[in-house]
C-alpha positions, 0 to 999 in steps of 0.5 A: 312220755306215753301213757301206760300200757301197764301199771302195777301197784303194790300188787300181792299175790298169795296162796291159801296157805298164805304163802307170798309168790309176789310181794308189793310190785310197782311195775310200769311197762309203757308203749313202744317199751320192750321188756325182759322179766329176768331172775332164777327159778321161783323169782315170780316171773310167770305168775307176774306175767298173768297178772299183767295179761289179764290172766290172773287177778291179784289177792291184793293192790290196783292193776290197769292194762291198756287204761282199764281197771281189773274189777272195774273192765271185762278180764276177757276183752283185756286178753283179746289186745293181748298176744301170748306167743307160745313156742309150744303151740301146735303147728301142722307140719304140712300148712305152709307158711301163709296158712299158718299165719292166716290162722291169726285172723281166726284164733284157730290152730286150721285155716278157715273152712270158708277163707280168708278175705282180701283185707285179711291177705293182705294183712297176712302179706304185709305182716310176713314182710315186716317178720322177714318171711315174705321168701318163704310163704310157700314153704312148708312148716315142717321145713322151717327151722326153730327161728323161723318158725318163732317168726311165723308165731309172732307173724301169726300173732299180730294178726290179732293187732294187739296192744301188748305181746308177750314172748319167750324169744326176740322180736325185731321191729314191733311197734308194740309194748313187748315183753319177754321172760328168761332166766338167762340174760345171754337170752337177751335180745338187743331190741330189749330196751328194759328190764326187771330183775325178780328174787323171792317175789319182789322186783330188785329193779326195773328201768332201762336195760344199761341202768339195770343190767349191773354187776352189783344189781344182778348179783342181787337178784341172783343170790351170786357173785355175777360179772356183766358184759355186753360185746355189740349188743349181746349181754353176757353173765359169769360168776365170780367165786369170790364175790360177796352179796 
């Protein structure tokens, strides 16, 4: 079994009103391992996931994330080996492709000024085959469809080489611990090899995605009556009127 990329234990967040957003969550997300944070609105998810990336310190219990301990390592190295794809951030529309993903290597949202060097090309290239977007280099951005553009956000991403990364939709063929967050498991892609159910601040369960993804379990989680199916790797969620939880 891999070392832990992330261990979480019996870690508490609350307001100054005392409010409780996350109540003792033992959480492990190991290399190589891809991860759906699923459960409704207020389940906790968000606030879960910048504890993990180093984005929020917890009001109470022990965080390690890649083998360092919050309060004991630098918060700001932490986030350097961590990628947060955000399908909001800004994209110009007349950058094309390979521009865009070369802004990875600098953190910025314009290509550099002074270039780009070989190595750094290269890398940009090899990145761009591995994301299926070795056809469209040239192209415009603003030609791309919302899928595409998902993959020019992850590509770019990855030129951080990070440790973890963190998504709101799929990924194929990372060699990375990755996580996702959806209220949906229609969402799910299915590369997602685990899954944490939340409700009211506490995970429900957490394992292996066939293990989890259950009628009892998620019914659970979602406070209804769920029946779950999976037709070629594609999960799908109804609800049961009559179900008793």
């Amino acid at each position: 079994m891999t070392e832990p990329v992330i261990r979480l234990s019996n870690i508490q967040v609350w307001l100054e009103d005392r409010q409780v957003i996350l109540d003792r969550i033992d959480w492990t997300v190991r290399a190589g391992e891809h991860w759906a944070l699923l459960g409704p609105n207020g389940a906790g998810k968000t606030t879960l996931l910048n504890v993990a990336t180093a984005r929020r310190y917890p009001s109470r219990g022990t965080v390690e994330v890649l083998g360092r301990t919050f309060g004991k390592s630098s918060m700001l190295e932490l986030r350097n080996e961590i990628a947060i794809v955000d399908p909001h951030q800004r994209m110009y529309e007349w950058f094309t492709v390979r521009e865009i993903v070369l802004t990875g290597a600098s953190g910025s949202i314009q290509p550099a000024p002074e270039g780009y060097t070989e190595a750094e090309e290269m890398k940009a290239d090899r990145i761009a085959v591995s994301m299926g977007l070795s056809e469209m280099l040239e192209r415009e951005i603003g030609s791309c469809s919302q899928g595409e553009r998902q993959r020019v956000r992850i590509a770019r991403a990855l030129m951080q080489s990070p440790r973890i990364v963190v998504l709101d939709e799929p990924a194929l063929g990372l060699d990375v611990a990755m996580i996702m967050i959806s209220h949906h498991l229609e969402e799910l892609p299915p590369t997602i090899s685990h899954v944490a159910l939340m409700r009211h601040g506490r995970i429900v369960a957490a394992g292996p995605v066939g293990e989890v993804l259950v009628d009892a379990v998620v019914s659970e989680a979602y406070g209804i009556g769920v029946r779950v199916s999976n037709h070629d790797g594609r999960w799908q969620a109804r609800g049961e009127a009559s179900w008793e939880v």
